[in-house]
CHARMM internal coordinates of N, CA and C (Angstrom, degrees):
IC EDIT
DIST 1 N 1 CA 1.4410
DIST 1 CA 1 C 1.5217
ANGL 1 N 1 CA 1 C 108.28
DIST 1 C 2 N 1.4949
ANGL 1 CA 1 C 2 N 114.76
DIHE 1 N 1 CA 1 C 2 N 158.17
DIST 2 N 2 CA 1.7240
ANGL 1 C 2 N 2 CA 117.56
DIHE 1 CA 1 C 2 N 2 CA -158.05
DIST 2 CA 2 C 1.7586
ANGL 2 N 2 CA 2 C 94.11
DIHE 1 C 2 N 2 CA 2 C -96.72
DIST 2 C 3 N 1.2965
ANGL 2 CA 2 C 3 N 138.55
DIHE 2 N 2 CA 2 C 3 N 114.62
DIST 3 N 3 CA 1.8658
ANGL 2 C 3 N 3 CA 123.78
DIHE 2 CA 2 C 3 N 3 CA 156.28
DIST 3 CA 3 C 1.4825
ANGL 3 N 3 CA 3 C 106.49
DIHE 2 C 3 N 3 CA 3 C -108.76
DIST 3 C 4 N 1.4885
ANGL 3 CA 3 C 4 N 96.86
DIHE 3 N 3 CA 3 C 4 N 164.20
DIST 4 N 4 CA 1.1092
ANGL 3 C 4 N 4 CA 89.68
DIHE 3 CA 3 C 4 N 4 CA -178.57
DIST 4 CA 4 C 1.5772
ANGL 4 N 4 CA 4 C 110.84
DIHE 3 C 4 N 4 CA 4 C -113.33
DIST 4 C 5 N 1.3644
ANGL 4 CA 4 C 5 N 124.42
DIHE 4 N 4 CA 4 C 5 N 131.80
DIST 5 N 5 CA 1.6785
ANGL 4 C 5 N 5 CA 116.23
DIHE 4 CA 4 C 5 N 5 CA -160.02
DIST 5 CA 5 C 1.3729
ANGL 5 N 5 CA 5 C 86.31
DIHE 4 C 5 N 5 CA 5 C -118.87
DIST 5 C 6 N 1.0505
ANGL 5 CA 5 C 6 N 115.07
DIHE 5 N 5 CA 5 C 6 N 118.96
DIST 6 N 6 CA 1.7873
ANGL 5 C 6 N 6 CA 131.10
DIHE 5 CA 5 C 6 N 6 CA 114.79
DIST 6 CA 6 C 1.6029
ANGL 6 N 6 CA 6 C 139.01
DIHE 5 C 6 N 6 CA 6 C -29.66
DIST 6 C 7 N 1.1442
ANGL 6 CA 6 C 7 N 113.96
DIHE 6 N 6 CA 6 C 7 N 70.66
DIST 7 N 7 CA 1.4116
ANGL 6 C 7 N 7 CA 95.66
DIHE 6 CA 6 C 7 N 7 CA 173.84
DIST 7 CA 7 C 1.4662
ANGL 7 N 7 CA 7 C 136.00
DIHE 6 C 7 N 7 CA 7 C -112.13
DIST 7 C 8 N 1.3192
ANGL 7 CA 7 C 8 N 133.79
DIHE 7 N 7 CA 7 C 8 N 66.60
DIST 8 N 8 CA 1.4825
ANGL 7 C 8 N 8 CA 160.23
DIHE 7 CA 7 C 8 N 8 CA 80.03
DIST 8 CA 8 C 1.8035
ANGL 8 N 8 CA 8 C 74.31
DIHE 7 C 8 N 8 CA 8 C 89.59
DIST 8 C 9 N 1.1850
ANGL 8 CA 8 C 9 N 148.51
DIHE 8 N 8 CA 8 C 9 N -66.46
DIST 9 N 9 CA 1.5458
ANGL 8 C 9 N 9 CA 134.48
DIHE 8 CA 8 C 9 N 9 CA -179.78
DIST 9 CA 9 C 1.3052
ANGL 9 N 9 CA 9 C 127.34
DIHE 8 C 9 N 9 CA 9 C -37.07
DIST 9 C 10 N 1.2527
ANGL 9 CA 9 C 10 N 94.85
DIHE 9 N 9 CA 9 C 10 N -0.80
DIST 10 N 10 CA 1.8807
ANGL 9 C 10 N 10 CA 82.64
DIHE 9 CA 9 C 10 N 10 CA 158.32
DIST 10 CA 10 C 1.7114
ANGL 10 N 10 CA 10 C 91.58
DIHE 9 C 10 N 10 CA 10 C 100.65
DIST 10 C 11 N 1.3927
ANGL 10 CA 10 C 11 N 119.15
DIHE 10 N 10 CA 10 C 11 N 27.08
DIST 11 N 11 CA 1.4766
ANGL 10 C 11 N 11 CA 112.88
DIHE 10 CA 10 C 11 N 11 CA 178.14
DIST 11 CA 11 C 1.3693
ANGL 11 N 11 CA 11 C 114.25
DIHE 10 C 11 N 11 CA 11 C -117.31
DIST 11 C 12 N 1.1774
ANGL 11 CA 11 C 12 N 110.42
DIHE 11 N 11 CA 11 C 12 N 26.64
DIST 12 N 12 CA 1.7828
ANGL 11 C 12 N 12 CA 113.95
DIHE 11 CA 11 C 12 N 12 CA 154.25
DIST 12 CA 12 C 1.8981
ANGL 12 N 12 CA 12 C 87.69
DIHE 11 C 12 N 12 CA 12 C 93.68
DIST 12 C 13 N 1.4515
ANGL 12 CA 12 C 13 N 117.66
DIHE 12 N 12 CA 12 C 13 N -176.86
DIST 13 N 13 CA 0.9517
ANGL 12 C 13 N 13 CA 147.45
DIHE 12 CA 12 C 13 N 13 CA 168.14
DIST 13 CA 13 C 1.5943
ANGL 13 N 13 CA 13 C 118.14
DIHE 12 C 13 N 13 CA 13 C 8.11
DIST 13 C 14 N 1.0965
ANGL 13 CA 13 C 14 N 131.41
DIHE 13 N 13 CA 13 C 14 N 141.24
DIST 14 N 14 CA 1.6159
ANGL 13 C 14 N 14 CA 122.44
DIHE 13 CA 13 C 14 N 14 CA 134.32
DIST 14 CA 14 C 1.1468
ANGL 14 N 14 CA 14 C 136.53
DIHE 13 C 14 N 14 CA 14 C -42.32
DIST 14 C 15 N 1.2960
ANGL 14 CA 14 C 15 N 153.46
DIHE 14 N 14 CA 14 C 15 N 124.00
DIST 15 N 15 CA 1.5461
ANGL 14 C 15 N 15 CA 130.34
DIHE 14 CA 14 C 15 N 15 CA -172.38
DIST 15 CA 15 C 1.2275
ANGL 15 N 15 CA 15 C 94.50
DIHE 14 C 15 N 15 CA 15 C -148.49
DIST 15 C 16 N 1.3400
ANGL 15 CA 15 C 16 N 118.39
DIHE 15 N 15 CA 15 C 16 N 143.80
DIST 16 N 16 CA 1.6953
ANGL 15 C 16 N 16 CA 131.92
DIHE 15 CA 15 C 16 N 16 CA 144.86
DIST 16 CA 16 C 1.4021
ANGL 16 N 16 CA 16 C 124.85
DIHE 15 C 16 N 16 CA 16 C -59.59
DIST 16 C 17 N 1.5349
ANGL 16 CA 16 C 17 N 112.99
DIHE 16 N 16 CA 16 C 17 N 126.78
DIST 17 N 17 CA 0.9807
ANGL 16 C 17 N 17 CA 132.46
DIHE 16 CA 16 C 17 N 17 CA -150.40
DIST 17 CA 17 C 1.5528
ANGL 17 N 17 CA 17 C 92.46
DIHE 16 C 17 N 17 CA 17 C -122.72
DIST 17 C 18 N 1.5345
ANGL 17 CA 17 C 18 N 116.87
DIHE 17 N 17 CA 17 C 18 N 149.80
DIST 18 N 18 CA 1.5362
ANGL 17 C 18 N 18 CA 128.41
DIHE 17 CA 17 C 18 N 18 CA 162.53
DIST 18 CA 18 C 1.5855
ANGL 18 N 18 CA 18 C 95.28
DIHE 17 C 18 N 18 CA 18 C -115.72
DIST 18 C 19 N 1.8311
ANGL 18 CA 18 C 19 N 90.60
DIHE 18 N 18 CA 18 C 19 N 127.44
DIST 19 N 19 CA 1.5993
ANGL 18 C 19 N 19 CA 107.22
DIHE 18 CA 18 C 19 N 19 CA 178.56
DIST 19 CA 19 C 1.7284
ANGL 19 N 19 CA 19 C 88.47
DIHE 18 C 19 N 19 CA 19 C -126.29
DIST 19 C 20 N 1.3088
ANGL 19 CA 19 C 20 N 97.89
DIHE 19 N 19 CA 19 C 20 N 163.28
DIST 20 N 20 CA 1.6677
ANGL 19 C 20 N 20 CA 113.67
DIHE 19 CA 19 C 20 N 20 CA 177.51
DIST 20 CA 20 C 1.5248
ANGL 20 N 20 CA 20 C 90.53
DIHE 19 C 20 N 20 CA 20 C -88.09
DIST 20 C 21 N 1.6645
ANGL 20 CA 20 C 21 N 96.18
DIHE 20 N 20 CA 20 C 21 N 148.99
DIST 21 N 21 CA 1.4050
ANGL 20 C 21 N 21 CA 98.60
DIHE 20 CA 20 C 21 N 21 CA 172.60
DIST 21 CA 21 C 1.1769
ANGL 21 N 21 CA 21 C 146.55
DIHE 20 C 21 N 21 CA 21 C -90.05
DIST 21 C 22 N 1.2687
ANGL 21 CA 21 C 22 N 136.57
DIHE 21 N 21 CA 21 C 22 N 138.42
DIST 22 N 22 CA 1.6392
ANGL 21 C 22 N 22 CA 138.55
DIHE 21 CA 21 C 22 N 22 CA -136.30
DIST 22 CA 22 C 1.1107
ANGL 22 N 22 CA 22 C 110.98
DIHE 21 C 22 N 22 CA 22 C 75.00
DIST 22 C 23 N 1.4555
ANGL 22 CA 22 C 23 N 129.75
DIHE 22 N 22 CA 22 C 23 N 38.38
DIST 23 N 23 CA 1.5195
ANGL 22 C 23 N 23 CA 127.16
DIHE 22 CA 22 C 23 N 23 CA 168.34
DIST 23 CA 23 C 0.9241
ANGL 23 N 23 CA 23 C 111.42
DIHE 22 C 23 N 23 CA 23 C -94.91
DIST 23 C 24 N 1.5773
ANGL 23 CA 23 C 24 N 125.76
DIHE 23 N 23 CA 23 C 24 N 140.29
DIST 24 N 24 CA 1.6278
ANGL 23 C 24 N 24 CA 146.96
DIHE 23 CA 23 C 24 N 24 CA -163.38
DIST 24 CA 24 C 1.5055
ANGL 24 N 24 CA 24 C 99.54
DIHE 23 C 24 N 24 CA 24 C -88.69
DIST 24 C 25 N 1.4897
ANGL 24 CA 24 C 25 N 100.01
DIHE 24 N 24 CA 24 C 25 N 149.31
DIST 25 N 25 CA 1.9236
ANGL 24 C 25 N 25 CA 106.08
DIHE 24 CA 24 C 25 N 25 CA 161.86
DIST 25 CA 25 C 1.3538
ANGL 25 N 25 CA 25 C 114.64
DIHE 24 C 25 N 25 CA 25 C -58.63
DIST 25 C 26 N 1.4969
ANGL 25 CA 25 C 26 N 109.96
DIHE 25 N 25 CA 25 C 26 N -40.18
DIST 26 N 26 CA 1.6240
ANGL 25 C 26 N 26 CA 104.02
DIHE 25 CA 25 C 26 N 26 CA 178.49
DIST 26 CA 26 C 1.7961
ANGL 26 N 26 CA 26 C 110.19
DIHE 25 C 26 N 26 CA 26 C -75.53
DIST 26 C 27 N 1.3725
ANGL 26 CA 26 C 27 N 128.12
DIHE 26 N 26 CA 26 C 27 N -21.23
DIST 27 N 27 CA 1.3218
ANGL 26 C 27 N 27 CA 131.81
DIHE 26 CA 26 C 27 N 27 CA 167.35
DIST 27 CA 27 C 1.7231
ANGL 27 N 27 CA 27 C 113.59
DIHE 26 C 27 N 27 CA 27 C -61.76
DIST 27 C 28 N 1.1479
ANGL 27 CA 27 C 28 N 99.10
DIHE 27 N 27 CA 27 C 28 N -38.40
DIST 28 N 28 CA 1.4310
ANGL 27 C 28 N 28 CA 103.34
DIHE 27 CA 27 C 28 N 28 CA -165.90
DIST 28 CA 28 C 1.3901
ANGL 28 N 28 CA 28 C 89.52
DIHE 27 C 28 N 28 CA 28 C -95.61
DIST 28 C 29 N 1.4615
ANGL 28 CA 28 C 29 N 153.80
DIHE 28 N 28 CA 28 C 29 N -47.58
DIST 29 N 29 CA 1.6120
ANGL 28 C 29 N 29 CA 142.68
DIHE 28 CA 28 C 29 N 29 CA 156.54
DIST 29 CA 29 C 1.8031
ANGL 29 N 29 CA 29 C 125.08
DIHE 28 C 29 N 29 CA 29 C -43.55
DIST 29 C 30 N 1.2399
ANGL 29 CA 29 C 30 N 109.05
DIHE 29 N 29 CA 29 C 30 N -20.07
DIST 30 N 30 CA 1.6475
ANGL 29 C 30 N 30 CA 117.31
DIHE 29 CA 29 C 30 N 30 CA 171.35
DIST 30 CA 30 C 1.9335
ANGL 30 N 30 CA 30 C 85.38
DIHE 29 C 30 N 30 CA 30 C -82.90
DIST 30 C 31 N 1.0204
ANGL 30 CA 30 C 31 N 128.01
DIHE 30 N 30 CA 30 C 31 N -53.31
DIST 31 N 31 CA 1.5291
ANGL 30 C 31 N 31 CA 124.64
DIHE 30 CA 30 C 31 N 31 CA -140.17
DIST 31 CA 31 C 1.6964
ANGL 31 N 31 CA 31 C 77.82
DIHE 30 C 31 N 31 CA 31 C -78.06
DIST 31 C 32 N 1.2478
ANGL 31 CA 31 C 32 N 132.57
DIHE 31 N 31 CA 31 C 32 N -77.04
DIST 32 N 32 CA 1.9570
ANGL 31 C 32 N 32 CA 133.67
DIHE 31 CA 31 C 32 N 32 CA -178.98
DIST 32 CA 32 C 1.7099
ANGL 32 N 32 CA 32 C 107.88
DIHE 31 C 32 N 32 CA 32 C -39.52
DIST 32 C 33 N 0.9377
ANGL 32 CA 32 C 33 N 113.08
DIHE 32 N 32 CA 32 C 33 N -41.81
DIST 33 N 33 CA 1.7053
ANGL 32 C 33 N 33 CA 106.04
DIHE 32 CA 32 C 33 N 33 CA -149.18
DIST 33 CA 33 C 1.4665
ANGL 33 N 33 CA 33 C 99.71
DIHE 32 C 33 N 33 CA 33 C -126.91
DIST 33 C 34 N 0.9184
ANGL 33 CA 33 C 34 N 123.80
DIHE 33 N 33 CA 33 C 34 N -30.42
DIST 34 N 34 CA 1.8570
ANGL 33 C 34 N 34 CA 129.65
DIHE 33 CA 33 C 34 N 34 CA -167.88
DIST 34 CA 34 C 1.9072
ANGL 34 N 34 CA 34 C 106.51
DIHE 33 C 34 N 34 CA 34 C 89.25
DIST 34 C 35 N 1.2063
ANGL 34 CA 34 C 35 N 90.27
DIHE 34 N 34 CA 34 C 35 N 157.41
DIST 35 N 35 CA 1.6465
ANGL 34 C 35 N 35 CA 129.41
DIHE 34 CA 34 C 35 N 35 CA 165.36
DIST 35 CA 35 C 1.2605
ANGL 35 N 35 CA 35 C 101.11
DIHE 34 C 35 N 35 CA 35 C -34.09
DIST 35 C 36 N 1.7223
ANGL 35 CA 35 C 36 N 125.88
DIHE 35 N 35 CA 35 C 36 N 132.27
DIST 36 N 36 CA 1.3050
ANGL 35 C 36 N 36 CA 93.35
DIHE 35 CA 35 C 36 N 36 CA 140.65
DIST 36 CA 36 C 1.6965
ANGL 36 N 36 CA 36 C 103.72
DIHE 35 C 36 N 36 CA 36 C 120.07
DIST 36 C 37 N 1.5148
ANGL 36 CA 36 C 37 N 105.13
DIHE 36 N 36 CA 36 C 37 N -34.14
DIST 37 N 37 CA 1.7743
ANGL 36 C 37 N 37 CA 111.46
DIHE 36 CA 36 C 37 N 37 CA -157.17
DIST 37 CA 37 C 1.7667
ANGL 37 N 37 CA 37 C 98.72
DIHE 36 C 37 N 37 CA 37 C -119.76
DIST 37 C 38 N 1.4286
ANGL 37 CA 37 C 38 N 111.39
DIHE 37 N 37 CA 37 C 38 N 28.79
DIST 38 N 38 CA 1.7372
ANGL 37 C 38 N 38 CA 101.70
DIHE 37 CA 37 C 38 N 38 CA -158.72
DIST 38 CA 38 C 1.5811
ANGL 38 N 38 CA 38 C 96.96
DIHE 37 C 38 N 38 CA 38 C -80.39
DIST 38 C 39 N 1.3072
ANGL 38 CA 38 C 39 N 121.61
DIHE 38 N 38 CA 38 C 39 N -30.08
DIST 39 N 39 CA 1.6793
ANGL 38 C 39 N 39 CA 121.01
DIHE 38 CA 38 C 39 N 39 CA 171.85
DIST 39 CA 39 C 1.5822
ANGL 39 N 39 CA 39 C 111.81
DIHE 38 C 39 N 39 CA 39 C -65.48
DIST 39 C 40 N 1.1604
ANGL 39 CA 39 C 40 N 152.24
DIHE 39 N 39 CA 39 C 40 N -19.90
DIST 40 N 40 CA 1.0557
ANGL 39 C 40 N 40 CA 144.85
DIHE 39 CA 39 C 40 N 40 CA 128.61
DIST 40 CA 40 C 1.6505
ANGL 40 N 40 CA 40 C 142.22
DIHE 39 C 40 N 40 CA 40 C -31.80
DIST 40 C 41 N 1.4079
ANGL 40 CA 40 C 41 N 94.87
DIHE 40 N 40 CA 40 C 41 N -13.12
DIST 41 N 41 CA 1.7602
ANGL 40 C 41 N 41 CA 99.90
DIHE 40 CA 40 C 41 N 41 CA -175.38
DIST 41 CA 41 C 1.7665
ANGL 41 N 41 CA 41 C 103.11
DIHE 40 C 41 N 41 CA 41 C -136.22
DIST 41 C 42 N 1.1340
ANGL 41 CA 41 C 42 N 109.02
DIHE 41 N 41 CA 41 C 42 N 155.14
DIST 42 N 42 CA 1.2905
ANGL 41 C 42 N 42 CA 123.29
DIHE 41 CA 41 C 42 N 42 CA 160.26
DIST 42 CA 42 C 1.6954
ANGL 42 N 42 CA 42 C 124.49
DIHE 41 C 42 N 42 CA 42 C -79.80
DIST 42 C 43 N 0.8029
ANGL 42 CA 42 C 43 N 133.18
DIHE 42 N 42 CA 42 C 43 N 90.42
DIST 43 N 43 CA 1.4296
ANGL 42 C 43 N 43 CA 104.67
DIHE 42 CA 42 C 43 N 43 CA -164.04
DIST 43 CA 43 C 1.8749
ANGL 43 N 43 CA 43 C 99.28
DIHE 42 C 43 N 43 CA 43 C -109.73
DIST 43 C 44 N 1.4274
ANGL 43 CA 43 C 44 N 103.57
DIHE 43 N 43 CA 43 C 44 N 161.69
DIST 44 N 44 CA 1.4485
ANGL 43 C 44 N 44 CA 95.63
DIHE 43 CA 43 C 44 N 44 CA -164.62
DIST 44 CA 44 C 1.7871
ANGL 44 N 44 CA 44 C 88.15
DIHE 43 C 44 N 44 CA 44 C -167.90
DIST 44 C 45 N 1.5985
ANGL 44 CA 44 C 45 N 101.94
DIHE 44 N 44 CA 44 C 45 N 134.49
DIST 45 N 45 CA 1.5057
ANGL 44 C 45 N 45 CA 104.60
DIHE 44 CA 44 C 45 N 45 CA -172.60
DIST 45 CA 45 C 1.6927
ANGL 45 N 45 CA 45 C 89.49
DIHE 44 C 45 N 45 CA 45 C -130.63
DIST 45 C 46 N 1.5218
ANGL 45 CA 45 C 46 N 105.26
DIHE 45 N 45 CA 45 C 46 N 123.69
DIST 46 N 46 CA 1.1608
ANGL 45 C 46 N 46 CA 112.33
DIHE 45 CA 45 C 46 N 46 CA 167.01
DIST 46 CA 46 C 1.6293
ANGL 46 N 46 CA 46 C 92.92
DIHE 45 C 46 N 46 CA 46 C 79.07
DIST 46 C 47 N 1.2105
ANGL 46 CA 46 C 47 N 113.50
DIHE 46 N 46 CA 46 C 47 N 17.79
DIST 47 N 47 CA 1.8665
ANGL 46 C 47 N 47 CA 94.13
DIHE 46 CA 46 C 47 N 47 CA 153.85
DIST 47 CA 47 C 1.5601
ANGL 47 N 47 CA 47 C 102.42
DIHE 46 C 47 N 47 CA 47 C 104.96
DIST 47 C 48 N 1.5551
ANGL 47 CA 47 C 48 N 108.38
DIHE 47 N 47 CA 47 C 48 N -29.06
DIST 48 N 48 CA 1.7409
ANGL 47 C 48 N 48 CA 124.72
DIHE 47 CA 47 C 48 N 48 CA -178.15
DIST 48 CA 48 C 1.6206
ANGL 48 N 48 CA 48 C 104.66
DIHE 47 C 48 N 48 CA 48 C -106.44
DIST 48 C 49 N 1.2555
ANGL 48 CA 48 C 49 N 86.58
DIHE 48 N 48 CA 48 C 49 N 157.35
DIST 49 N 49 CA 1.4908
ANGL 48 C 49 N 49 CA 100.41
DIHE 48 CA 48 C 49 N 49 CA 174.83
DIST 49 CA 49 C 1.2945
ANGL 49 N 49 CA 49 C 107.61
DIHE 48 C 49 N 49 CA 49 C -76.08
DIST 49 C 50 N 1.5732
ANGL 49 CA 49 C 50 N 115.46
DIHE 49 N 49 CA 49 C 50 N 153.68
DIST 50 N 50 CA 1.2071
ANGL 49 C 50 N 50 CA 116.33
DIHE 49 CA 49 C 50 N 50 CA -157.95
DIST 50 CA 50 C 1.7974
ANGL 50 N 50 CA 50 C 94.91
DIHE 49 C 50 N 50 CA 50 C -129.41
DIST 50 C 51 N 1.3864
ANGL 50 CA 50 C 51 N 112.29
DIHE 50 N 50 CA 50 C 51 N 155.42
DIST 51 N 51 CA 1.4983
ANGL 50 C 51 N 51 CA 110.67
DIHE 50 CA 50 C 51 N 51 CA 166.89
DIST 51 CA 51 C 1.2858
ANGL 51 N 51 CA 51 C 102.48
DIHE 50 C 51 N 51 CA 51 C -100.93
DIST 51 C 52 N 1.1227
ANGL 51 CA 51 C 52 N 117.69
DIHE 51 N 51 CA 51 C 52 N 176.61
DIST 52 N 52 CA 1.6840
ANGL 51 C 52 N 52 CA 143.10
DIHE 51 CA 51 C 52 N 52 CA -177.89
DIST 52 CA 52 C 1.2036
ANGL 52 N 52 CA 52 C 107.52
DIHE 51 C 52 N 52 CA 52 C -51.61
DIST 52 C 53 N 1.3025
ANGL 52 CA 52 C 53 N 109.36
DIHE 52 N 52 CA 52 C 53 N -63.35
DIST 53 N 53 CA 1.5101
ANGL 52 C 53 N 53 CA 132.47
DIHE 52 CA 52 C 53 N 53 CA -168.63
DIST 53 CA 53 C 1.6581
ANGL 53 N 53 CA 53 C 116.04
DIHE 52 C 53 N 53 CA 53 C -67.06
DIST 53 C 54 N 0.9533
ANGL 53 CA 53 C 54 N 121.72
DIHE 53 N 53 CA 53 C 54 N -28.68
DIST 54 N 54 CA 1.1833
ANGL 53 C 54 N 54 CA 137.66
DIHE 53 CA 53 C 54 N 54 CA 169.93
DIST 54 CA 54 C 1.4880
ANGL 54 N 54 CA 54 C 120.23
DIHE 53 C 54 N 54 CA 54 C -63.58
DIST 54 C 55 N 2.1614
ANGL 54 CA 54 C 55 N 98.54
DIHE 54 N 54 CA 54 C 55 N 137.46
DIST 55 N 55 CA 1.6288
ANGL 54 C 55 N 55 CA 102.73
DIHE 54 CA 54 C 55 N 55 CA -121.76
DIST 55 CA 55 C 1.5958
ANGL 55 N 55 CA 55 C 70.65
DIHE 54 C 55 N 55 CA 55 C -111.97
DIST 55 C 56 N 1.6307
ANGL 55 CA 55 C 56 N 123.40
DIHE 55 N 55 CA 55 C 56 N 139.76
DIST 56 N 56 CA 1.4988
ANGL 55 C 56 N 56 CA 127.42
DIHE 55 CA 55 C 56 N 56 CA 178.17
DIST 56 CA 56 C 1.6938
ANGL 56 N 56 CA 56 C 87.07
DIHE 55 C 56 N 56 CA 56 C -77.06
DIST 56 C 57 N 1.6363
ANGL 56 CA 56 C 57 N 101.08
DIHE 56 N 56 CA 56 C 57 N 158.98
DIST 57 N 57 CA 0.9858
ANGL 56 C 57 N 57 CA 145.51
DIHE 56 CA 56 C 57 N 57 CA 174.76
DIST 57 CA 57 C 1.5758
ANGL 57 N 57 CA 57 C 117.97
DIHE 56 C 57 N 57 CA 57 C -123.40
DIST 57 C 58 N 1.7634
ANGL 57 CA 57 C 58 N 103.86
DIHE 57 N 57 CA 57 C 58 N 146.32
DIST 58 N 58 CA 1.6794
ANGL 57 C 58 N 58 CA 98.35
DIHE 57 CA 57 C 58 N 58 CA -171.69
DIST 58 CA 58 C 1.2936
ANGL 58 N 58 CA 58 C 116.53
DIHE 57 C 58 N 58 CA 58 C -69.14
DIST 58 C 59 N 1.1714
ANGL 58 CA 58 C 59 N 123.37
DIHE 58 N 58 CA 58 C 59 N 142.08
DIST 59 N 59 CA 1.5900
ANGL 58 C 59 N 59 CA 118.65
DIHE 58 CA 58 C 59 N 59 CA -178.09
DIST 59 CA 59 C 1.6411
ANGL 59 N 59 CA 59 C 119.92
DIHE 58 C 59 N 59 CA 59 C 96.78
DIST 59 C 60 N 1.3136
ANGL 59 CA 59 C 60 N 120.97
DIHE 59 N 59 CA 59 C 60 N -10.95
DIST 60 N 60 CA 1.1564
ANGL 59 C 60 N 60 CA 132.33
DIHE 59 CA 59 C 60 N 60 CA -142.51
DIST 60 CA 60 C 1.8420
ANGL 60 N 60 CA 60 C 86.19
DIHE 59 C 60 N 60 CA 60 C -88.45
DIST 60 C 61 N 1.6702
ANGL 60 CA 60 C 61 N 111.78
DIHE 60 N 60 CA 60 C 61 N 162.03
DIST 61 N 61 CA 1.4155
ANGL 60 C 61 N 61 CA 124.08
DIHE 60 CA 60 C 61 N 61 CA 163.34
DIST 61 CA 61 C 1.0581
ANGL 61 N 61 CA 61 C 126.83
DIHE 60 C 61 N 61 CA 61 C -133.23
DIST 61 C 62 N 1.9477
ANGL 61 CA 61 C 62 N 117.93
DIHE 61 N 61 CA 61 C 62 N 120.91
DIST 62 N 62 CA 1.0746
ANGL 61 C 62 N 62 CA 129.92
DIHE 61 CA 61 C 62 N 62 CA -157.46
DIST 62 CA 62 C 1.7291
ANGL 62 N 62 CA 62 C 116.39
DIHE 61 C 62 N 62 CA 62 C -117.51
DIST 62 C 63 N 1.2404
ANGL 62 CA 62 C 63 N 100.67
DIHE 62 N 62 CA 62 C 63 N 93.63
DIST 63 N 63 CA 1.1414
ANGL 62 C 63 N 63 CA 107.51
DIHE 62 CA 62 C 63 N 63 CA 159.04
DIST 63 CA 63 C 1.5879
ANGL 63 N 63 CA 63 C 152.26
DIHE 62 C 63 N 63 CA 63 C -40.92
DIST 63 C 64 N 1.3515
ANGL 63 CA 63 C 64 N 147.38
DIHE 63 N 63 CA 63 C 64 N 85.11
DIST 64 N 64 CA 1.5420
ANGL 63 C 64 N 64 CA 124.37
DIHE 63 CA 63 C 64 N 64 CA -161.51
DIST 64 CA 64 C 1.7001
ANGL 64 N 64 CA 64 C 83.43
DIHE 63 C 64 N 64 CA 64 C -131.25
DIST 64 C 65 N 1.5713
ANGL 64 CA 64 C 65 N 83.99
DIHE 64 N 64 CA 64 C 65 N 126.14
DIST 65 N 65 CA 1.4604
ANGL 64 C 65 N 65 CA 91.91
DIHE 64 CA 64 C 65 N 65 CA 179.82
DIST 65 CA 65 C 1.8179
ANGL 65 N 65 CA 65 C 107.60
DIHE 64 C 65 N 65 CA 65 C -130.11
DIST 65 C 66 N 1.4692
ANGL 65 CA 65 C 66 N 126.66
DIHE 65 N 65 CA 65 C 66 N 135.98
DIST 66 N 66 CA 1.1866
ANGL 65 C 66 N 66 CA 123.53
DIHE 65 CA 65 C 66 N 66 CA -161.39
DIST 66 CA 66 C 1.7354
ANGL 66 N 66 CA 66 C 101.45
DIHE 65 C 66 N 66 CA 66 C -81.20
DIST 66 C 67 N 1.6208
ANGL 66 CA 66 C 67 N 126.81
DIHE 66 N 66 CA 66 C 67 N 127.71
DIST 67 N 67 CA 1.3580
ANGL 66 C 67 N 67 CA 134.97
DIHE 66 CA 66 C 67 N 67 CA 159.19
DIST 67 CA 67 C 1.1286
ANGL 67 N 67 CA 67 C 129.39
DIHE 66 C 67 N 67 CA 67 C -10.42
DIST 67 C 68 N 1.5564
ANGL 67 CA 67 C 68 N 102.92
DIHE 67 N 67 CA 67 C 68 N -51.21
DIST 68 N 68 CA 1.3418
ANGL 67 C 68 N 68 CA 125.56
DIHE 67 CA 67 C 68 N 68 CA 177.56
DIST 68 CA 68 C 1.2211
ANGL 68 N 68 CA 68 C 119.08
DIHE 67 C 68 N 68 CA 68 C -147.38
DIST 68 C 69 N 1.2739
ANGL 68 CA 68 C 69 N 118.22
DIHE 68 N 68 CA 68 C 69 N 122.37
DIST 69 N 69 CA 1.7144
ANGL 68 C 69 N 69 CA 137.22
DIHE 68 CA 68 C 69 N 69 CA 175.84
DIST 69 CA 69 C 1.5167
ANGL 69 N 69 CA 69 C 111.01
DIHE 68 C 69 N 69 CA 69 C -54.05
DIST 69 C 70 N 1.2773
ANGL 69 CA 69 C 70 N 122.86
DIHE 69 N 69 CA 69 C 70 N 91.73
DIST 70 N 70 CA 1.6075
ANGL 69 C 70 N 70 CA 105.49
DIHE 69 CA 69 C 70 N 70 CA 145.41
DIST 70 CA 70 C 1.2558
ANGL 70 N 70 CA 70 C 140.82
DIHE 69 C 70 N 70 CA 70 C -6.68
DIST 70 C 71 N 1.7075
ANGL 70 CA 70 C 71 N 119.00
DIHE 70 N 70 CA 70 C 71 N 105.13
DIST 71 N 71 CA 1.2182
ANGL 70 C 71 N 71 CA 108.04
DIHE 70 CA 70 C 71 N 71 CA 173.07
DIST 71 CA 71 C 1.7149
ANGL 71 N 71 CA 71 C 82.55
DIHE 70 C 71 N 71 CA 71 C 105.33
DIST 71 C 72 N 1.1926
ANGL 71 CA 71 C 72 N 152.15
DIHE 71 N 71 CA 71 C 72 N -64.06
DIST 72 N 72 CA 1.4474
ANGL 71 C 72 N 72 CA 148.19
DIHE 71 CA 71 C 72 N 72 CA -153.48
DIST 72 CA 72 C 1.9338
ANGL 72 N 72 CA 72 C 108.70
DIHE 71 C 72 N 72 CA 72 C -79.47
DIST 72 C 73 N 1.5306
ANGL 72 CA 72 C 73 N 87.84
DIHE 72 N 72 CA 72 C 73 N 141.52
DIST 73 N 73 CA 1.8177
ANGL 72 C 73 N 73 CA 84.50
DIHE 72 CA 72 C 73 N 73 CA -165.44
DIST 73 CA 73 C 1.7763
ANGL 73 N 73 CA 73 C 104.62
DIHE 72 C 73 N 73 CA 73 C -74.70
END
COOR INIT
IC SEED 1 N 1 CA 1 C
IC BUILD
């Protein structure tokens, strides 16, 4: 299925992404960002905060945005 991810780290563009279906925010945040870093980001699909467990949908927009900006005091 096609989403569209946002990723706010400083990696250029929005783009549509193909995820298998029934893939989790935390599946699809280990697969972008790695294991390990989920207290560091905001992540938010469709504008809301999202839990872990929570299963993407086609069309859906996923936000992961870092806590704190590099470089900012």
């Amino acid at each position: 299925m096609k989403i569209l991810l946002i990723n706010n780290d400083g990696a250029g563009f929005a783009n549509y992404v193909e995820v298998a279906d029934n893939t989790t925010v935390s599946e699809l945040f280990d697969q972008r960002v790695g294991s390990g870093k989920e207290h560091n980001y905001l992540i938010r699909v469709n504008r809301l905060p999202s839990a872990a467990d929570q299963q993407l949908c086609e069309g859906d927009r996923i936000s992961i945005t870092p806590n704190k900006i590099e470089g900012a005091a």
